[in-house]
PyMOL commands that place a pseudoatom at each C-alpha (Angstrom):
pseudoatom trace, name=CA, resn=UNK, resi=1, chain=A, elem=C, hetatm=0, pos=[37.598, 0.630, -51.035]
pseudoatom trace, name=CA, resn=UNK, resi=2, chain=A, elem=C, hetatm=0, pos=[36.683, 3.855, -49.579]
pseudoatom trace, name=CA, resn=UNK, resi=3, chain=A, elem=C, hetatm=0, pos=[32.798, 3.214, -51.080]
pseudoatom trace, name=CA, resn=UNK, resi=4, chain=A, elem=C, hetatm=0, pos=[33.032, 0.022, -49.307]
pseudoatom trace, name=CA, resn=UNK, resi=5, chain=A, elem=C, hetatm=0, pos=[33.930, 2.067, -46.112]
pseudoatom trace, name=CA, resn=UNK, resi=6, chain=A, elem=C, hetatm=0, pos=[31.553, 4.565, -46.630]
pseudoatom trace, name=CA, resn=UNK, resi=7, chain=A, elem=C, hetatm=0, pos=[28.413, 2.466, -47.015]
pseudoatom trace, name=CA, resn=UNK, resi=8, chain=A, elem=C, hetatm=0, pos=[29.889, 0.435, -43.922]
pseudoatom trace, name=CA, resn=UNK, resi=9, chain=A, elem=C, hetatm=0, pos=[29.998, 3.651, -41.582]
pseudoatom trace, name=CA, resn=UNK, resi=10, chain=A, elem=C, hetatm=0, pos=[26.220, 4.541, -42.664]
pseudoatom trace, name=CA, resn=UNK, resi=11, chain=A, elem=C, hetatm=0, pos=[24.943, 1.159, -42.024]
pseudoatom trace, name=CA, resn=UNK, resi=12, chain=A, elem=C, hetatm=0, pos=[26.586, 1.198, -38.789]
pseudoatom trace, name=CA, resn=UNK, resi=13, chain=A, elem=C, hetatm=0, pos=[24.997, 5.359, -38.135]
pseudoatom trace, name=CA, resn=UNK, resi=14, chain=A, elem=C, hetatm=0, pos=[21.517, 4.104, -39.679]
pseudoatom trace, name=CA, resn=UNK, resi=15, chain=A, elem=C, hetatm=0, pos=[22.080, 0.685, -36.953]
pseudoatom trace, name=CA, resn=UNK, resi=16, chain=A, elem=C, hetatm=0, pos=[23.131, 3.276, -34.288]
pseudoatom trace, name=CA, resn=UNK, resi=17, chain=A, elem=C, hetatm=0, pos=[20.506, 5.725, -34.641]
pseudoatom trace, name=CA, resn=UNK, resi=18, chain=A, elem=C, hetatm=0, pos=[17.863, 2.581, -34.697]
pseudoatom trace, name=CA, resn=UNK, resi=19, chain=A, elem=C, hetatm=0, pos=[19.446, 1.412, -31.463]
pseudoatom trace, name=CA, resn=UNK, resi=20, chain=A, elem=C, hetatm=0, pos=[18.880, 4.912, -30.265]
pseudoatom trace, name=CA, resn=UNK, resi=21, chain=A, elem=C, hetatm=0, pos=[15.451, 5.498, -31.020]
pseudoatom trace, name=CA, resn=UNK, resi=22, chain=A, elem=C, hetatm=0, pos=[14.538, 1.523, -29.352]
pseudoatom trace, name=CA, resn=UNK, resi=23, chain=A, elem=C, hetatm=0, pos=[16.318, 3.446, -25.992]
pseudoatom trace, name=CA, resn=UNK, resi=24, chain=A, elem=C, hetatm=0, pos=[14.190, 6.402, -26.178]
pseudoatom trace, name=CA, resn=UNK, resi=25, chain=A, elem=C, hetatm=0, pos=[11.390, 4.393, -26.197]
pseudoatom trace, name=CA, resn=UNK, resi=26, chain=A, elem=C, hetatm=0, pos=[11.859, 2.192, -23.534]
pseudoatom trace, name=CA, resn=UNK, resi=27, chain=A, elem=C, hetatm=0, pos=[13.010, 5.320, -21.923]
pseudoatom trace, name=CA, resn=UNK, resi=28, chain=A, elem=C, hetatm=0, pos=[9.562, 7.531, -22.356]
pseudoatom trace, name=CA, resn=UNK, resi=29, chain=A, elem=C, hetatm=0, pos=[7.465, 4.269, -21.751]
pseudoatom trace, name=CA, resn=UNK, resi=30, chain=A, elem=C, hetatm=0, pos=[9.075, 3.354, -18.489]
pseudoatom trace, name=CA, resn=UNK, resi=31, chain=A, elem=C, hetatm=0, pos=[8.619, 7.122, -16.900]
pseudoatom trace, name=CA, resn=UNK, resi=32, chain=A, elem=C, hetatm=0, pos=[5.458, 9.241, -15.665]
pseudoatom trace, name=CA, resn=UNK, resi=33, chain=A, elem=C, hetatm=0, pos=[3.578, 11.285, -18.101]
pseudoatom trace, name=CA, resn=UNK, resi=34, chain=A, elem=C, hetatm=0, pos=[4.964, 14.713, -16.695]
pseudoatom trace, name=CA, resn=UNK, resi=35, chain=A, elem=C, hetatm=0, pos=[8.521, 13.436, -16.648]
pseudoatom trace, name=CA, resn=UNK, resi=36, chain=A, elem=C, hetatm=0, pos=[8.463, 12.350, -20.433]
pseudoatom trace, name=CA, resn=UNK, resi=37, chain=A, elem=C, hetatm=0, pos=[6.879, 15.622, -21.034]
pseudoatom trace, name=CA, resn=UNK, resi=38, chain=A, elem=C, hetatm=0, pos=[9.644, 17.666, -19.139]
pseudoatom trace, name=CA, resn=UNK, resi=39, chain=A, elem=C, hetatm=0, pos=[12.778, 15.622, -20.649]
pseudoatom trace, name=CA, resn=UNK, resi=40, chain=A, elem=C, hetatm=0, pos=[10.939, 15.325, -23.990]
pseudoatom trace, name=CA, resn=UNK, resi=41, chain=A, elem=C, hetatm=0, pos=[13.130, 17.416, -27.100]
pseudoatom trace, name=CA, resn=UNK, resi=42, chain=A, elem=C, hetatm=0, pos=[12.874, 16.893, -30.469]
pseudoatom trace, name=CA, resn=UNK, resi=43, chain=A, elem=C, hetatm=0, pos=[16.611, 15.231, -31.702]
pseudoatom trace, name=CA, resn=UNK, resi=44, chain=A, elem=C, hetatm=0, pos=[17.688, 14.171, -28.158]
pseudoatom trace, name=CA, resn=UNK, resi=45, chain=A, elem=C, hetatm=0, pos=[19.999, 11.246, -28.268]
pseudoatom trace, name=CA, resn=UNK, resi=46, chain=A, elem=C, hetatm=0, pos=[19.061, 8.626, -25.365]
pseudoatom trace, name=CA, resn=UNK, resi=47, chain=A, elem=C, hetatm=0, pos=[22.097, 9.877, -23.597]
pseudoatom trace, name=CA, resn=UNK, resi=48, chain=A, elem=C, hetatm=0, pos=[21.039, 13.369, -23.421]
pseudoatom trace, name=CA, resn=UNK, resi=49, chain=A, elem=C, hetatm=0, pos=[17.536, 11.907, -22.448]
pseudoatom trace, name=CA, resn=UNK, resi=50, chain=A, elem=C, hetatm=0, pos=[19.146, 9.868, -19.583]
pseudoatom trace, name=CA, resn=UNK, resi=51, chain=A, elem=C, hetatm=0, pos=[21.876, 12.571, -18.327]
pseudoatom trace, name=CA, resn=UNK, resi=52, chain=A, elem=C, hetatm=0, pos=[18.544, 15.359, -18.216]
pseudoatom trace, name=CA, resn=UNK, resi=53, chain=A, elem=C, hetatm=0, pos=[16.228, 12.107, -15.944]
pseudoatom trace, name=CA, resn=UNK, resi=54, chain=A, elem=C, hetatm=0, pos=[19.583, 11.973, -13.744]
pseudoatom trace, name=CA, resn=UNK, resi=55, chain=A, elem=C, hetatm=0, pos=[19.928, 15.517, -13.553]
pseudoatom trace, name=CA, resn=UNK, resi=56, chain=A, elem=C, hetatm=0, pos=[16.292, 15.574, -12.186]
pseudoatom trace, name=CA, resn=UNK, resi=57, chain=A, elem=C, hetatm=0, pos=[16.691, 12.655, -10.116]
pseudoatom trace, name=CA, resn=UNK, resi=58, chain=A, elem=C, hetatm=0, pos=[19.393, 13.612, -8.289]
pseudoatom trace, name=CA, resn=UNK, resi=59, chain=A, elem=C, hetatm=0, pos=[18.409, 17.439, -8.193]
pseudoatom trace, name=CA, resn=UNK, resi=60, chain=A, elem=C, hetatm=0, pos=[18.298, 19.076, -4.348]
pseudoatom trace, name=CA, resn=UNK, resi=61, chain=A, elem=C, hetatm=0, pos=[18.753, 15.099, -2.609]
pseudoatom trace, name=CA, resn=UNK, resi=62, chain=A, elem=C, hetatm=0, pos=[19.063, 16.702, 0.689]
pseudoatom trace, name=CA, resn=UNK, resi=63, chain=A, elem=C, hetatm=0, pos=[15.834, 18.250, 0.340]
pseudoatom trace, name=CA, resn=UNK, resi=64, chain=A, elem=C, hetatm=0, pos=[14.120, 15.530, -1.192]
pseudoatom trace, name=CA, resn=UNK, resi=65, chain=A, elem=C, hetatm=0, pos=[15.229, 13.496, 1.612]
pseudoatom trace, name=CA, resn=UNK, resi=66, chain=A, elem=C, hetatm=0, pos=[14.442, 15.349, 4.442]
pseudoatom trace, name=CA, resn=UNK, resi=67, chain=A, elem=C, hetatm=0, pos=[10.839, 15.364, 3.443]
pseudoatom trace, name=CA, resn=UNK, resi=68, chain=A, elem=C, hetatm=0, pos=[10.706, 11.919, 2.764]
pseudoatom trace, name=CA, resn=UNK, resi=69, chain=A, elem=C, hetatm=0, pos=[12.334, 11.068, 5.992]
pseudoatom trace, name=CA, resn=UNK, resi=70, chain=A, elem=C, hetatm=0, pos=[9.191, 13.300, 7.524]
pseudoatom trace, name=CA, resn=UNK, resi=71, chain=A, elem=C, hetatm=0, pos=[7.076, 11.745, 5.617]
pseudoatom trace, name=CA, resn=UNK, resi=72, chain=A, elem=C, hetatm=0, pos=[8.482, 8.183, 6.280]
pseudoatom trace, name=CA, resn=UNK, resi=73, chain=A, elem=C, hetatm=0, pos=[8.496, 9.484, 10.331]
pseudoatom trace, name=CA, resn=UNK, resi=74, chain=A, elem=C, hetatm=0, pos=[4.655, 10.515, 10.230]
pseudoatom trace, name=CA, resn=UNK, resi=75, chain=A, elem=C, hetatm=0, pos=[3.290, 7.318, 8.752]
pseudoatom trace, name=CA, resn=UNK, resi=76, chain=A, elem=C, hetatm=0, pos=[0.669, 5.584, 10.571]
pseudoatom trace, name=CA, resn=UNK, resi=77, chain=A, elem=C, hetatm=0, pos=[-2.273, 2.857, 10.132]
pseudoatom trace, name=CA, resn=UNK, resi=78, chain=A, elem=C, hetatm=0, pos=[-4.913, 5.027, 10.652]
pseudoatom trace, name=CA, resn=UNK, resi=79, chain=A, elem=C, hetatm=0, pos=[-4.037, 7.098, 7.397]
pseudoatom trace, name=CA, resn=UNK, resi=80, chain=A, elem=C, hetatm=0, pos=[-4.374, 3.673, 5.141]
pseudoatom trace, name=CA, resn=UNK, resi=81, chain=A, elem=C, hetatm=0, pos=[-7.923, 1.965, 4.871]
pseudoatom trace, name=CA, resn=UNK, resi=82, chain=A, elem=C, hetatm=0, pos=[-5.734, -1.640, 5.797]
pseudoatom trace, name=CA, resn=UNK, resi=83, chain=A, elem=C, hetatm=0, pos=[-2.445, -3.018, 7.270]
pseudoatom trace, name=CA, resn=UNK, resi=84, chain=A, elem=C, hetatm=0, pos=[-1.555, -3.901, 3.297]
pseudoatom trace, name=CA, resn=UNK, resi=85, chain=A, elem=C, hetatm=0, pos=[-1.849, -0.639, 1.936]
pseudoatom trace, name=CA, resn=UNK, resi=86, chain=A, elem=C, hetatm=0, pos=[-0.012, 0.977, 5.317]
pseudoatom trace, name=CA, resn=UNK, resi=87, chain=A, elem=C, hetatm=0, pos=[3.032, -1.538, 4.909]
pseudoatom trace, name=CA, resn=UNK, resi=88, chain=A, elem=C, hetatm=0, pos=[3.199, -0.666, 0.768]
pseudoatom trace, name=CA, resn=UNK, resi=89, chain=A, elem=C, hetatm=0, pos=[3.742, 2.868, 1.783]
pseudoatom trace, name=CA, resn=UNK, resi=90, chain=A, elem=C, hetatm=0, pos=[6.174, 2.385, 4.141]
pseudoatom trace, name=CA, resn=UNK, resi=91, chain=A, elem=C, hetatm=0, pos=[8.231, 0.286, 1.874]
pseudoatom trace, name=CA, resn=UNK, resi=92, chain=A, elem=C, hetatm=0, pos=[7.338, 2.906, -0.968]
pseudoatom trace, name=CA, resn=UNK, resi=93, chain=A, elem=C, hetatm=0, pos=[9.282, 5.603, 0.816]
pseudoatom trace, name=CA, resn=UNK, resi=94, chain=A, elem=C, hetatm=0, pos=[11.970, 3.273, 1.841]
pseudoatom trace, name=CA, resn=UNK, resi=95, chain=A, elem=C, hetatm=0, pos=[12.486, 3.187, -1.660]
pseudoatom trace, name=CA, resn=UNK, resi=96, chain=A, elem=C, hetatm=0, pos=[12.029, 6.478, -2.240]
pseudoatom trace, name=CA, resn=UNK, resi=97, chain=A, elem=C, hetatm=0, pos=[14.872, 6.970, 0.181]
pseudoatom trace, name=CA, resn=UNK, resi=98, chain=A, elem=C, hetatm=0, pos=[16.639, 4.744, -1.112]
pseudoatom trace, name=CA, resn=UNK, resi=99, chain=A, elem=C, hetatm=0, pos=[16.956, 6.434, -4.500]
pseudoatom trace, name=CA, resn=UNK, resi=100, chain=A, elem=C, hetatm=0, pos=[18.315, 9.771, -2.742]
pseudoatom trace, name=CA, resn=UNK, resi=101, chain=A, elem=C, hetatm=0, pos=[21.280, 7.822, -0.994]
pseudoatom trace, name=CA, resn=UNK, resi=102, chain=A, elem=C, hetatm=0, pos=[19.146, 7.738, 2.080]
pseudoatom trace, name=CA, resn=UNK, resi=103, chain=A, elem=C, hetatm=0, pos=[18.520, 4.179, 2.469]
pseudoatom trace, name=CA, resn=UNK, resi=104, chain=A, elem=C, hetatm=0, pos=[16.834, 2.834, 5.856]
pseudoatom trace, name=CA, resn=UNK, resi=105, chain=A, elem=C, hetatm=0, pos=[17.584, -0.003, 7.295]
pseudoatom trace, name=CA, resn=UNK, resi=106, chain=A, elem=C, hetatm=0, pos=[15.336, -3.028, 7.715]
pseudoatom trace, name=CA, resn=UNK, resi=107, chain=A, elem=C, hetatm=0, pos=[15.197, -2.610, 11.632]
pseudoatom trace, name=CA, resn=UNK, resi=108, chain=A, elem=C, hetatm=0, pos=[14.313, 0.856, 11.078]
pseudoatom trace, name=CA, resn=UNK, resi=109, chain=A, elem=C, hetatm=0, pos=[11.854, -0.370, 8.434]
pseudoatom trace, name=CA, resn=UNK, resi=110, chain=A, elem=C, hetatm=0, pos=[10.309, -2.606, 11.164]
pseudoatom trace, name=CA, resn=UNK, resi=111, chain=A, elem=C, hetatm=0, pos=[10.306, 0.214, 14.360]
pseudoatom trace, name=CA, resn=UNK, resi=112, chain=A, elem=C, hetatm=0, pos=[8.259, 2.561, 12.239]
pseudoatom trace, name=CA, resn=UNK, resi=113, chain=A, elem=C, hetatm=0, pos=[5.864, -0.247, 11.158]
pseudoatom trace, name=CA, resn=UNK, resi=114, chain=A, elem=C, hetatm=0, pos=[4.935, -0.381, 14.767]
pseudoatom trace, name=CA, resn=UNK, resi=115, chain=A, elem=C, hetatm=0, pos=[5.697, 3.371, 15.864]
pseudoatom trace, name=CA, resn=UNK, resi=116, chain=A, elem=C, hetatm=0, pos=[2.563, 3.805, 13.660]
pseudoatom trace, name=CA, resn=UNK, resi=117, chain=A, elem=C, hetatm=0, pos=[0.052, 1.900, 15.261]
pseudoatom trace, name=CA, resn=UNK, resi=118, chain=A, elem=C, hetatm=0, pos=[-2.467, 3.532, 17.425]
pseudoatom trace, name=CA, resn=UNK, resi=119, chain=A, elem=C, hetatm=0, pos=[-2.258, 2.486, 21.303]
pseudoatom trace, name=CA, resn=UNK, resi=120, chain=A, elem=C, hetatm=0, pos=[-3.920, -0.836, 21.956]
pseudoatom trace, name=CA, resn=UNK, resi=121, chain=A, elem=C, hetatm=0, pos=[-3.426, -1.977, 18.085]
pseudoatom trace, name=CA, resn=UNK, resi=122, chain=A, elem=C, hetatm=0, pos=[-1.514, -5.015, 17.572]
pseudoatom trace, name=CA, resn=UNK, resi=123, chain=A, elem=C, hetatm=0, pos=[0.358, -4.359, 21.148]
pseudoatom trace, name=CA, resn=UNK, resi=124, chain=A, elem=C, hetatm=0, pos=[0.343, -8.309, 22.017]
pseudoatom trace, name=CA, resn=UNK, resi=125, chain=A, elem=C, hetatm=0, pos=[1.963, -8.673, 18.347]
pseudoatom trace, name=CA, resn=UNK, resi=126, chain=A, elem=C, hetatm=0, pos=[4.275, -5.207, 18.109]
pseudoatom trace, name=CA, resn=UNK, resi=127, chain=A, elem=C, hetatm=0, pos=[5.117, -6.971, 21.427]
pseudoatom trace, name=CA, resn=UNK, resi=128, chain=A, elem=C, hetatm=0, pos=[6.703, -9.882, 20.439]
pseudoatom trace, name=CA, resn=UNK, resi=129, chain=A, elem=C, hetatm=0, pos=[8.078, -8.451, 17.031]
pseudoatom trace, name=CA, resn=UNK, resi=130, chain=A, elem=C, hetatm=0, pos=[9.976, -5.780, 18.931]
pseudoatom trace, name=CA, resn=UNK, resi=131, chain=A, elem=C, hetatm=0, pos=[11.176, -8.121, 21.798]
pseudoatom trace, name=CA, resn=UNK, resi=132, chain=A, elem=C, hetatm=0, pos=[12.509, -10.904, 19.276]
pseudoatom trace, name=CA, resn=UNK, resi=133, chain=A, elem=C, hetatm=0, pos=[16.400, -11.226, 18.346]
pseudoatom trace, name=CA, resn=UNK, resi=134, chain=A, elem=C, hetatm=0, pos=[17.570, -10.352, 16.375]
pseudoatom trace, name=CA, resn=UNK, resi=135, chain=A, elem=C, hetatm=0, pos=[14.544, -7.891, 15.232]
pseudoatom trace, name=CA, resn=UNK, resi=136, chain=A, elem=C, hetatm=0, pos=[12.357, -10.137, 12.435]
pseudoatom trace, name=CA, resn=UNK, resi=137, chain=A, elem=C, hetatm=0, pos=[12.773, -8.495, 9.017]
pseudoatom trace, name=CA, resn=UNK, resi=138, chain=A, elem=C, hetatm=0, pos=[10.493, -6.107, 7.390]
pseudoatom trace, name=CA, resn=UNK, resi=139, chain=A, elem=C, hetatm=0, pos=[8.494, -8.571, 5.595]
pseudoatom trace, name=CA, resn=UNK, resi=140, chain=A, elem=C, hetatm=0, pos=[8.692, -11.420, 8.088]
pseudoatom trace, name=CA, resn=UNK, resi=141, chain=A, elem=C, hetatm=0, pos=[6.844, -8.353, 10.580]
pseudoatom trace, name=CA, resn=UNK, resi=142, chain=A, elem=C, hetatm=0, pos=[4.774, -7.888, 8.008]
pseudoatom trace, name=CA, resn=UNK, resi=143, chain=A, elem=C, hetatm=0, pos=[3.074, -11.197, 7.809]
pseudoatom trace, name=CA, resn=UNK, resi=144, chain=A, elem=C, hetatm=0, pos=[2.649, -11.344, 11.588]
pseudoatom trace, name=CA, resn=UNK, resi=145, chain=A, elem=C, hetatm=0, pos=[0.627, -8.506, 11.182]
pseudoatom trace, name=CA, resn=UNK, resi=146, chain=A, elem=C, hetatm=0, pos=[-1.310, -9.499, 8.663]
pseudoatom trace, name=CA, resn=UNK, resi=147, chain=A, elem=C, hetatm=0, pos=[-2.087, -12.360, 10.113]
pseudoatom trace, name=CA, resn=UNK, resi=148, chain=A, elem=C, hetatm=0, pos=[-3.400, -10.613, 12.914]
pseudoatom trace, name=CA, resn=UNK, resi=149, chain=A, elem=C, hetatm=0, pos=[-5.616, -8.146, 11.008]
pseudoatom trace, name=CA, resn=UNK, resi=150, chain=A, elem=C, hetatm=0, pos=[-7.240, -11.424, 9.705]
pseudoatom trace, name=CA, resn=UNK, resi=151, chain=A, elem=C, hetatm=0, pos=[-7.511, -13.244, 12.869]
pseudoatom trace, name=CA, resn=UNK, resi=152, chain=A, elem=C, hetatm=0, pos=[-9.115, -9.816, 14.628]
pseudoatom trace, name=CA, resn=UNK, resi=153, chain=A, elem=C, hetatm=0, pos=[-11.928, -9.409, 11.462]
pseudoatom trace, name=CA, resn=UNK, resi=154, chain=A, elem=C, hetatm=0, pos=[-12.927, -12.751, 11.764]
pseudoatom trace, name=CA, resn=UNK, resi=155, chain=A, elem=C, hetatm=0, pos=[-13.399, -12.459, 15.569]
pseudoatom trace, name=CA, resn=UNK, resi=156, chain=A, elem=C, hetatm=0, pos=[-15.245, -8.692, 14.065]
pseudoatom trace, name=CA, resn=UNK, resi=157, chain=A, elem=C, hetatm=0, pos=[-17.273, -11.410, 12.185]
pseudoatom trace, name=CA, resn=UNK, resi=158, chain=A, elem=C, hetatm=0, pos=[-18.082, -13.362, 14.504]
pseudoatom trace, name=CA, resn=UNK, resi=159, chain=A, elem=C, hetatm=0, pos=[-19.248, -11.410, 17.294]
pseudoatom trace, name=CA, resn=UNK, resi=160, chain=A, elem=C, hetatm=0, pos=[-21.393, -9.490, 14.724]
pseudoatom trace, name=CA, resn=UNK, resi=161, chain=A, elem=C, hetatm=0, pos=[-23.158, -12.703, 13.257]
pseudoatom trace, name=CA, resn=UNK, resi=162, chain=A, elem=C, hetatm=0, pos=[-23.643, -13.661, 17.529]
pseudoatom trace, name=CA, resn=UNK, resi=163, chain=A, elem=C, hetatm=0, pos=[-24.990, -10.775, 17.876]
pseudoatom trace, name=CA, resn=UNK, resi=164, chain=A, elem=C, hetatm=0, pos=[-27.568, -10.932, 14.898]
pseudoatom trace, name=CA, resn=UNK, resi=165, chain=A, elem=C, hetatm=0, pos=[-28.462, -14.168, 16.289]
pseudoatom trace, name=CA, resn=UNK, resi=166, chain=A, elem=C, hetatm=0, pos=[-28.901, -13.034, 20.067]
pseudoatom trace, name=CA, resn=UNK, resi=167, chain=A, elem=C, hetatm=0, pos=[-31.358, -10.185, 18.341]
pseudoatom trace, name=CA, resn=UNK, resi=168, chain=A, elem=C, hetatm=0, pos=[-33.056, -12.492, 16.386]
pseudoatom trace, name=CA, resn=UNK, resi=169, chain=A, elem=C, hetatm=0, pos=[-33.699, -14.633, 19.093]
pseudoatom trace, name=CA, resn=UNK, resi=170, chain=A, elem=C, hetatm=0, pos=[-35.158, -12.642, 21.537]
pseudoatom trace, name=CA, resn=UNK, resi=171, chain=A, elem=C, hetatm=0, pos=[-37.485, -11.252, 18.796]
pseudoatom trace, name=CA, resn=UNK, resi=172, chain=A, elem=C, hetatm=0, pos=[-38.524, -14.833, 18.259]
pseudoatom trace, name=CA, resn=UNK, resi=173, chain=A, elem=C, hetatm=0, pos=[-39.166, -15.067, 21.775]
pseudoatom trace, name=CA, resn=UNK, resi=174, chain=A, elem=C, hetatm=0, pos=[-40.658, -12.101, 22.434]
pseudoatom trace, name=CA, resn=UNK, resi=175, chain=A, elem=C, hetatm=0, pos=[-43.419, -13.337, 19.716]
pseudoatom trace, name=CA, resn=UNK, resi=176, chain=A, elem=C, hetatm=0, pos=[-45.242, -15.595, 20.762]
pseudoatom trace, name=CA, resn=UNK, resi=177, chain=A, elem=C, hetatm=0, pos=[-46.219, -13.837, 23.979]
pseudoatom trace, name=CA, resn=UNK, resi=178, chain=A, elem=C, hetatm=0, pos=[-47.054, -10.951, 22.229]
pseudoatom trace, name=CA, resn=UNK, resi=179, chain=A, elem=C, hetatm=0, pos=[-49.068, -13.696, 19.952]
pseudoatom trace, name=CA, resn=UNK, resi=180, chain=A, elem=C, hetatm=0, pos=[-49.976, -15.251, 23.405]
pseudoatom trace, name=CA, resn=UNK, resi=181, chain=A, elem=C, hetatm=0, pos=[-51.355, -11.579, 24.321]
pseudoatom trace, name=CA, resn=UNK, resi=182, chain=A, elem=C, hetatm=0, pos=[-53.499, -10.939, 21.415]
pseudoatom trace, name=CA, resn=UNK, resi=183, chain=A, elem=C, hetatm=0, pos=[-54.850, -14.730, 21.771]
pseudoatom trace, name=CA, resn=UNK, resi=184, chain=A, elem=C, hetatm=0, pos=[-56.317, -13.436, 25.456]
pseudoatom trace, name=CA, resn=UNK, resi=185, chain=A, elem=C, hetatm=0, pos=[-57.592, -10.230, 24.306]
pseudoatom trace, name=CA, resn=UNK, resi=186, chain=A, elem=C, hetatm=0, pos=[-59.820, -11.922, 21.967]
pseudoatom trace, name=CA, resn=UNK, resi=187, chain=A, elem=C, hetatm=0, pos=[-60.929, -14.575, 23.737]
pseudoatom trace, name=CA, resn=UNK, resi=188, chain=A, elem=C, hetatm=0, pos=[-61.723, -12.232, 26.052]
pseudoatom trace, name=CA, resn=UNK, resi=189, chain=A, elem=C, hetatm=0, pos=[-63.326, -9.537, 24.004]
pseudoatom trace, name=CA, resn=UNK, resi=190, chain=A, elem=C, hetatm=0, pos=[-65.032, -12.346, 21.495]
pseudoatom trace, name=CA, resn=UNK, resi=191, chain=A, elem=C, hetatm=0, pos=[-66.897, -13.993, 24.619]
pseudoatom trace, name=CA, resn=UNK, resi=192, chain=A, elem=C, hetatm=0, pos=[-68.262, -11.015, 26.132]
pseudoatom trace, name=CA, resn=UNK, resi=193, chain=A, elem=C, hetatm=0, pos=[-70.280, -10.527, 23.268]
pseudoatom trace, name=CA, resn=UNK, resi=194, chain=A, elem=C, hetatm=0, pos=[-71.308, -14.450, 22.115]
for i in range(1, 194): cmd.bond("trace and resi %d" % i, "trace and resi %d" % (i + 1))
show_as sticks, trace
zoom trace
């Protein structure tokens, strides 16, 4: 009997310490490079592994979060090379935020989106969103403005290709009198001398 019970308690320590090692992986694999590196220690159980990433996580919140709330304040489109990329990083540190006990509403999320425009971007749009109630969520906001980046690049578009066109016109017209020109000057120089 007690064999019995011993080879059933190391089964269940060899199944434990497999289970283990299955967490630490998924727990290295789902973190940054530098984080792995910091919590990484030779023998760590996944629980020491996860109690040392909390430990970091939740290490000087107050500071973390007034930084992020500065950097969340001081985000505008001109930084971001598209209205896309400018709305992922606002949602980023809303996130970020988030995970200090900070969290943002989606009003908030929504003021800033337009706070960061420069005058004369968007107003007829940042108009509406900020007049409509109840405020339009986050994403909702966010389609109206993309929709609007489109709509003003094709109207980019077109008034470039118009104004290709209006060049190349007036060089075709321009042309043929200069053609016109050279016609006379011949005629003129060829029958002075025949």
């Amino acid at each position: 009997m007690l064999l019995f019970q011993g080879r059933q308690r190391l089964m269940m320590l060899h199944t434990w310490k497999r289970l283990d090692a299955i967490v630490k992986q998924w727990i290295y694999g789902t973190i940054s490079r530098d984080l792995a590196h910091t919590i990484m220690k030779p023998g760590a159980s996944a629980l020491e592994l996860w109690t040392w990433l909390e430990e970091i996580f939740h290490d000087n919140k107050h500071t973390r979060a007034v930084y992020l709330e500065e950097q969340f304040a001081n985000t505008k489109l001109e930084h971001y090379a598209n209205m896309s990329d400018y709305c992922k990083q606002i949602k980023f540190l809303v996130d970020q935020l988030a995970n200090v006990d900070c969290p943002v509403s989606d009003c908030k999320m929504v003021m800033q989106l337009i706070a960061g425009f420069t005058k004369g971007e968007y107003d007829t749009v940042a108009a509406i969103v900020s007049q409509t109630e109840p405020t339009p969520s986050f994403n909702k906001a966010r389609s109206m403005f993309l929709l609007e980046e489109t709509r003003q690049k094709k109207q980019e578009e077109s008034g470039q290709q118009a104004l290709v066109a209006q060049s190349f016109e007036a060089q075709s017209a321009s042309a043929p009198s200069q053609n016109n020109q050279q016609f006379a000057a011949d005629q003129r120089g060829g029958g002075g001398g025949g």
